[in-house]
C-alpha positions in Angstrom: 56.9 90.5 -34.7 53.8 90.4 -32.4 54.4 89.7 -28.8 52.6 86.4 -28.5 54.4 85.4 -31.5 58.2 86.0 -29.9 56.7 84.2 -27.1 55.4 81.1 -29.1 59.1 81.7 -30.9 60.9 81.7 -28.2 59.2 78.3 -26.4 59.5 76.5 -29.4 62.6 76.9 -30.5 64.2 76.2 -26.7 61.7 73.5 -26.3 64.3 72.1 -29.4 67.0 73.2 -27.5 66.1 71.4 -24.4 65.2 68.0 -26.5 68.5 68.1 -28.7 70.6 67.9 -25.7 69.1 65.5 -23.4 68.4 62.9 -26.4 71.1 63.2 -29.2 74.1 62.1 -26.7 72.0 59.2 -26.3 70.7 58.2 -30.0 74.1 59.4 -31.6 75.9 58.0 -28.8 78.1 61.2 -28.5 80.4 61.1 -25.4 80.2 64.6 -23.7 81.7 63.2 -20.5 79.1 64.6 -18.5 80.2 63.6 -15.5 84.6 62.1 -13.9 85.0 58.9 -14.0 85.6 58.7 -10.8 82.0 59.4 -10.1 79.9 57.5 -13.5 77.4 55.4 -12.2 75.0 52.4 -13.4 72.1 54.6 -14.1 71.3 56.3 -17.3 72.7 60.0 -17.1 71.5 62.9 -18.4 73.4 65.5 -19.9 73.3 68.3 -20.4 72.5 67.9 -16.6 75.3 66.4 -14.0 73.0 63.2 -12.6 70.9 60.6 -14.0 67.3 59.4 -14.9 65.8 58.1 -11.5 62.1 58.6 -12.2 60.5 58.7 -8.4 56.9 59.1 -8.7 56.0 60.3 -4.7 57.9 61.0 -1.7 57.6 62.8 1.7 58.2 66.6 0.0 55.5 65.6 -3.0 52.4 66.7 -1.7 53.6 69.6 0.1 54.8 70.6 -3.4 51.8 70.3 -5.1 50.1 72.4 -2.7 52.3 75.4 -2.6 53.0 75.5 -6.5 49.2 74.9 -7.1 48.4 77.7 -4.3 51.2 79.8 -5.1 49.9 79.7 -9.3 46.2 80.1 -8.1 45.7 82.5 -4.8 49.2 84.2 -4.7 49.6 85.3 -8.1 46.1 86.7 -7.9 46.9 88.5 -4.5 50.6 90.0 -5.2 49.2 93.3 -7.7 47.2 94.6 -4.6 48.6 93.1 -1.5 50.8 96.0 0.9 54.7 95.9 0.3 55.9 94.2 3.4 53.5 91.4 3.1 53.8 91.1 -0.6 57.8 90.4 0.5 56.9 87.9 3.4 54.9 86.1 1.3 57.2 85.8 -1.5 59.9 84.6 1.3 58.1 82.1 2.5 56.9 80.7 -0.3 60.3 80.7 -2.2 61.7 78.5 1.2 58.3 76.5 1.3 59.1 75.7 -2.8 62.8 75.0 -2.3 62.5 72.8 1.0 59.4 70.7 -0.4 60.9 69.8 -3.6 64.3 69.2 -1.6 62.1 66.7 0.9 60.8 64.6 -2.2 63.7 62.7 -1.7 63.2 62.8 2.3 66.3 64.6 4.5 68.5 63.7 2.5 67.6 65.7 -0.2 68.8 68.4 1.6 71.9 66.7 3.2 73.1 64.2 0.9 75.3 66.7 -1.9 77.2 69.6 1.1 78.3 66.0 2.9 80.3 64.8 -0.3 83.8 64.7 -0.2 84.1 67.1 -3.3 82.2 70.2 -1.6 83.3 72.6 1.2 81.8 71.2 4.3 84.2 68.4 4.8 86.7 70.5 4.8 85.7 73.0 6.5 85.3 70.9 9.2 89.3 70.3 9.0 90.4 74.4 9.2 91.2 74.9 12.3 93.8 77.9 11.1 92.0 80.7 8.5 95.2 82.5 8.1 97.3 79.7 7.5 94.6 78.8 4.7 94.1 81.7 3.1 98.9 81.9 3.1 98.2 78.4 1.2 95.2 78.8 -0.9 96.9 79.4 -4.3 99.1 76.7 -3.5 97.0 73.6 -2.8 94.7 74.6 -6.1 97.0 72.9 -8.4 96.9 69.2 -8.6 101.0 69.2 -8.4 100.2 70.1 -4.7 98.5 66.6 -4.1 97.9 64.8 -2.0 97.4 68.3 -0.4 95.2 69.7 -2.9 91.7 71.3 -2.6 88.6 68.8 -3.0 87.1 69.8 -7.0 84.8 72.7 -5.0 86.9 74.5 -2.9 90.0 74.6 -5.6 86.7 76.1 -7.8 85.8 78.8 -6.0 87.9 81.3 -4.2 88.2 81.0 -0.1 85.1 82.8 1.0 82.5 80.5 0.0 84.8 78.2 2.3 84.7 80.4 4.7 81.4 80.7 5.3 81.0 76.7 6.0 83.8 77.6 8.1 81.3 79.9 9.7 78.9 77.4 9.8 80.6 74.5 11.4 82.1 77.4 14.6 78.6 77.8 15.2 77.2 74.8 15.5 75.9 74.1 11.9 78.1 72.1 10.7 76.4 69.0 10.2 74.8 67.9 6.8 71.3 68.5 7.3 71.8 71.8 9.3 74.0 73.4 6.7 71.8 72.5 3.8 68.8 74.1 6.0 70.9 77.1 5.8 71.6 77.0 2.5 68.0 76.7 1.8 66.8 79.8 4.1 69.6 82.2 2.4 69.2 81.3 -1.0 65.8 81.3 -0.8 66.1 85.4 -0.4 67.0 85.7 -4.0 63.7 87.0 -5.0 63.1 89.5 -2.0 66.0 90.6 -3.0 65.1 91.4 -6.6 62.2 92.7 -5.7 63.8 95.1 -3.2 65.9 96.3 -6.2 63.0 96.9 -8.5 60.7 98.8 -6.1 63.8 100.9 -5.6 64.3 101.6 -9.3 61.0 102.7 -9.7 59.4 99.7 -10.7 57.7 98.4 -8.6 54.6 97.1 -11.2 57.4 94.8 -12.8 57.7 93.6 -8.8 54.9 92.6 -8.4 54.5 90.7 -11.7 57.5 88.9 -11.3 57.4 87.5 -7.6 55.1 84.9 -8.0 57.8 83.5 -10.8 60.5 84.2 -8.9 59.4 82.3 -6.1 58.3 79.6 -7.8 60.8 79.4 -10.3 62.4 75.9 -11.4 65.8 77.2 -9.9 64.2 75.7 -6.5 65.3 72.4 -7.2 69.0 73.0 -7.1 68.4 75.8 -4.4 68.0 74.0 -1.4 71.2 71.6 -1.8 74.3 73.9 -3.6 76.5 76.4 -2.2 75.9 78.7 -5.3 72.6 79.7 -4.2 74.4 81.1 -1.0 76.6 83.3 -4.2 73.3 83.7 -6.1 72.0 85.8 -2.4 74.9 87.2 -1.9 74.9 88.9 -5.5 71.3 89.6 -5.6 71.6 91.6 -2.5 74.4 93.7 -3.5 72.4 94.5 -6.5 69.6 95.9 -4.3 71.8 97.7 -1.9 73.0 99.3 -5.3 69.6 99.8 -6.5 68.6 101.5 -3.1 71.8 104.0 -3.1 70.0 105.3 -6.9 67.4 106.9 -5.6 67.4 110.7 -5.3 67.8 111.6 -1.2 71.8 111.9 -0.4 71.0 109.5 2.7 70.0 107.2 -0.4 73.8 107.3 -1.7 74.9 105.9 1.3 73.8 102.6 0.1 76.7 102.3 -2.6 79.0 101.4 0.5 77.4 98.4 1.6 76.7 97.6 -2.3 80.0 97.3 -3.1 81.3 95.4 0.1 78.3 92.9 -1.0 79.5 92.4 -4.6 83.5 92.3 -3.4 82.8 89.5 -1.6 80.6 88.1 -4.3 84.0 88.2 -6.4 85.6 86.3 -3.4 83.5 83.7 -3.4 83.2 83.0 -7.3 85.4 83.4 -10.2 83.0 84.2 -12.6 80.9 87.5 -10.0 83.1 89.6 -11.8 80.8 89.8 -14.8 78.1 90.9 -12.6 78.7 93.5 -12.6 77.8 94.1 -16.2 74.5 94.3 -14.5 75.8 96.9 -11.9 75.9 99.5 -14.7 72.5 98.5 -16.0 71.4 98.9 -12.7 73.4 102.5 -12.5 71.1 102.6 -16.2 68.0 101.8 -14.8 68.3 104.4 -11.8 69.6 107.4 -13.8 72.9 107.8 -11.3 75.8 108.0 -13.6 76.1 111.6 -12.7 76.4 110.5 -9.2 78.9 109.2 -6.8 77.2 105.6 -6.3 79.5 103.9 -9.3 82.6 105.0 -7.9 82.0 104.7 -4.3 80.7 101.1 -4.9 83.7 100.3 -6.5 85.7 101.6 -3.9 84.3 99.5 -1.9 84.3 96.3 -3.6 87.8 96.4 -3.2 88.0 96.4 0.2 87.4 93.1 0.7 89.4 92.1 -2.3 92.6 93.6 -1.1 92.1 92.6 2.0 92.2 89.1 1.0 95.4 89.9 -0.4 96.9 91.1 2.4 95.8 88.0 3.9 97.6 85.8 1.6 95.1 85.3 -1.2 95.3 87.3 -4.1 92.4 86.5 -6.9 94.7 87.5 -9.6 97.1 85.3 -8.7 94.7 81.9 -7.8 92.8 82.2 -11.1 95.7 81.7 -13.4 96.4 78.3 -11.2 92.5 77.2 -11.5 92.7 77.8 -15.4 95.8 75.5 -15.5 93.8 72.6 -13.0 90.7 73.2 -15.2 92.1 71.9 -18.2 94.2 69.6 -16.8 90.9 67.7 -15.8 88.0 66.3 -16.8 87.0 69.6 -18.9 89.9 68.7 -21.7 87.5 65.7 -22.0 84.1 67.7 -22.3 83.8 68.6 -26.3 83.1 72.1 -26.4 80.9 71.8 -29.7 78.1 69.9 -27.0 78.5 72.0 -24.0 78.8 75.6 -25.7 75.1 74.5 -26.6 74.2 72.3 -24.3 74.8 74.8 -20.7 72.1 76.7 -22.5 69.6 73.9 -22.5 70.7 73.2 -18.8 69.9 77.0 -18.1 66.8 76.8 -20.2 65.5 73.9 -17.8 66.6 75.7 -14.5 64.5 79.3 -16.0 61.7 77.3 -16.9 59.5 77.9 -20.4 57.7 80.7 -18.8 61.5 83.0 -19.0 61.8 81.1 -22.3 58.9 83.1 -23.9 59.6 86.3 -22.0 63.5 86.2 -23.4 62.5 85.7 -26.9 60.1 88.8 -26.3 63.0 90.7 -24.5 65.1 90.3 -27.6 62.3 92.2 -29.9 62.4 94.9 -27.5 66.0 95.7 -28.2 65.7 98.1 -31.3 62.9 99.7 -29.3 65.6 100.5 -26.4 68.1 101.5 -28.6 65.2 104.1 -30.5 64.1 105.3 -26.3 60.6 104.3 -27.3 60.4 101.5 -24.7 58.2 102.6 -21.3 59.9 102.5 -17.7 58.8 99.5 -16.9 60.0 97.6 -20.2 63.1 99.7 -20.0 64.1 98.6 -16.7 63.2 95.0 -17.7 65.4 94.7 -20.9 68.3 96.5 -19.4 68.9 94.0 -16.3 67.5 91.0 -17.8 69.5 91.3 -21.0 72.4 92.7 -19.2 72.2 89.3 -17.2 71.8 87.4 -20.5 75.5 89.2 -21.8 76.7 87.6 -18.8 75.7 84.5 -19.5 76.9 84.5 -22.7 79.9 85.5 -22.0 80.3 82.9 -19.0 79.7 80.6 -21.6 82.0 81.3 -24.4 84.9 81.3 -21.3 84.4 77.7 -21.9 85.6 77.5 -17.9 82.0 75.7 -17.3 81.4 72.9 -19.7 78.8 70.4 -17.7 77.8 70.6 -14.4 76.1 74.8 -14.6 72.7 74.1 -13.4 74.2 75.1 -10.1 76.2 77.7 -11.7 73.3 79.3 -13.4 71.5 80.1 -9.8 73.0 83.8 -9.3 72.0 84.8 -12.9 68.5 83.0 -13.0 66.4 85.3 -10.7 67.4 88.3 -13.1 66.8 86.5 -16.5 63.3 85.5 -14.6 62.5 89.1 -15.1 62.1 88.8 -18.9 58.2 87.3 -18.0 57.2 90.1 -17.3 57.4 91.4 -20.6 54.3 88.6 -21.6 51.2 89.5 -22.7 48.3 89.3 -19.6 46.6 86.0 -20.9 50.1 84.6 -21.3 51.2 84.7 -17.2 49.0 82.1 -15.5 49.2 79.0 -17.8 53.0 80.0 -18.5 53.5 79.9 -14.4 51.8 76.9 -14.1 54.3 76.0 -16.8 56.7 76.8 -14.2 55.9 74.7 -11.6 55.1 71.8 -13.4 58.8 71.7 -15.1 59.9 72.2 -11.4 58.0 68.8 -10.1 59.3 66.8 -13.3 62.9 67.5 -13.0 62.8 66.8 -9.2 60.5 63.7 -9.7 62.2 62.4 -12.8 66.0 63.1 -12.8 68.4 62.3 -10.0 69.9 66.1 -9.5 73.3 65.6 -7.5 73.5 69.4 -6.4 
């Protein structure tokens, strides 16, 4: 099969995707209980996506948008294959936050404060802990809805106690309100993509880098960015890929790198249950930078533990809490959702967070596969199929766990940035109107759906 045509393949068939499961719960009047009861609404919801149809045509964030995806498609896609390294990175920075705050601001501030103020997510309360020892002793505990009316709000039972921990952080420090918090938010998970980009220059890639930071910065993603705490997890990861990336190259000051790696991706594991199956992409990344005859694998995961069992020692054990957020999982709404819809239907709520543009470059990825297996693939296309499909295992496999049925278009930010790579597998004539792509699926969903992450 011809590039273009794995391309074409792969937009049309997830374009079907994408259609089946935003219109069939509606016309067959299928009840995937995409969202509690507690929290339905009068509006028309949307699943496979968590809010509702609230078309809003212009707000304060709209033009801004339109400038900076139009520029970013037109001027900094052109500039990125020749521009120096450090600006290429600034650049990419800024226009990642610019993307993520603008589309944020459609819906004025509250765009970005509206979702970390509601009861169900950590700020609250973190604003309550006034003892981290004591909460890390009764974590386990208060995950169980037996433990009510004690029990963790639905976010913080989710997720293990770091993530609390760093609104915790926040609110010490005098970011605890809504709208500073979600700023915050915003500026770190908007270093996703220096962060990948980081990792591929050190791989030896650095081409593929420069292709893919235009995409990554403008990626879809942005929209559900700026206002959830997994874009903090989603920067956290990336960056403990790139630490590991930088500890495979060649110089023994390089290897030195694998320390702070796997501190990074420990506390990754700490602040979300599912980070575990990054590290999938770890060993691709080992792969990628010919190091499995090194020491960076081991001492990385050396490391990783250090955090881990320190947590332990503190009174929170992973092992033990995860069994106890199974059991409060299915006890919930989730015995509601019908797998049969949401085994499909998370994919066509990841497909809208990639955008079309990874749509084509996946379907292309896959064609590459016998090609890897055979050694006849290039560097560049190597490196690509190895971390992007490594990425796409994980989300497979996240999938089929069944422990996220509805509400994963926040739970797809850590993996999107690194199934984003897959574009740059597309043929030359294929990147600018696929990009524009991008950012046009980017200013729908924000102006059309009412996204409550």
């Amino acid at each position: 099969m011809t590039t273009s045509r794995a391309a074409w393949t792969g937009v049309v068939v997830t374009a079907l995707l994408v259609v089946a499961a935003f219109t069939l719960p509606h016309l067959l009047d299928w009840e995937v209980n995409t969202r509690a009861p507690r929290s339905q609404v009068d509006e028309v919801l949307s699943p496979p996506f968590h809010g509702w149809w609230a078309p809003q045509w212009f707000g304060p964030g709209t033009l801004p948008a339109l400038v900076l995806g139009l520029g970013g498609w037109w001027w900094v896609a052109r500039w990125a294959p020749g521009a120096g390294w450090r600006p290429l990175l600034l650049a990419t920075y800024l226009l990642a936050l610019g993307w993520c705050l603008s589309l944020a601001l459609v819906d004025g501030p509250e765009g970005l404060s509206r979702v970390l103020g509601n009861p169900v997510e950590y700020l609250p309360t973190a604003r309550e802990v006034d003892d981290v020892g004591l909460l890390l002793r009764e974590y386990v505990e208060r995950i169980s809805y037996d433990a009510a009316p004690r029990n963790w709000p639905t976010h913080v039972a989710g997720h293990p106690p770091l993530m609390l921990l760093f609104f915790v952080g926040l609110v010490q420090v005098g970011l605890g309100g809504d709208l500073a918090a979600g700023v915050v938010v915003t500026v770190v998970g908007a270093s996703m993509p220096v962060a990948v980009l980081v990792a591929l220059r050190a791989l030896g890639v650095e081409g593929v880098a420069r292709r893919v930071a235009v995409p990554l910065a403008l990626s879809p993603a942005a929209v559900f960015v700026a206002v959830s705490a997994d874009a903090v997890i989603g920067a956290v990861v990336a960056w403990g890929l790139a630490c590991l990336a930088l500890a495979t190259r060649s110089t023994p000051r390089a290897r030195l790198w694998a320390v702070p790696a796997g501190l990074v991706l420990g506390c990754a594991v700490l602040m979300s249950y599912g980070m575990p199956l990054v590290w999938l992409v770890a060993l691709a990344v080992i792969t990628v930078g010919g190091a499995w005859r090194t020491s960076v694998l081991p001492v990385a995961v050396a490391a990783a533990w250090v955090p881990v069992l320190g947590f332990a020692a503190a009174g929170f054990a992973w092992w033990e809490a995860y069994p106890v957020l199974h059991d409060r999982y299915w006890e919930g709404i989730a015995a509601d959702r019908p797998a049969w819809y949401w085994l499909w239907g998370n994919l066509a709520a990841l497909a809208v967070v990639l955008g079309p543009m990874a749509w084509a470059g996946l379907a292309v990825l896959l064609t590459r596969v016998r090609a890897l297996a055979r050694r006849t693939l290039d560097p560049e296309q190597r490196a690509v199929v190895l971390l992007a499909g490594a990425m796409l295992l994980v989300v497979l496999a996240a999938d089929a766990s069944r422990m996220s049925k509805s509400e994963v278009e926040r739970i797809w930010l850590p993996f999107v940035p690194w199934l984003t790579l897959s574009v740059a597998l597309l043929p030359a004539r294929w990147r600018s109107p696929a990009l524009l792509a991008q950012v046009v699926t980017a200013l729908l969903v924000q102006h059309l759906l009412y996204t409550t992450w």
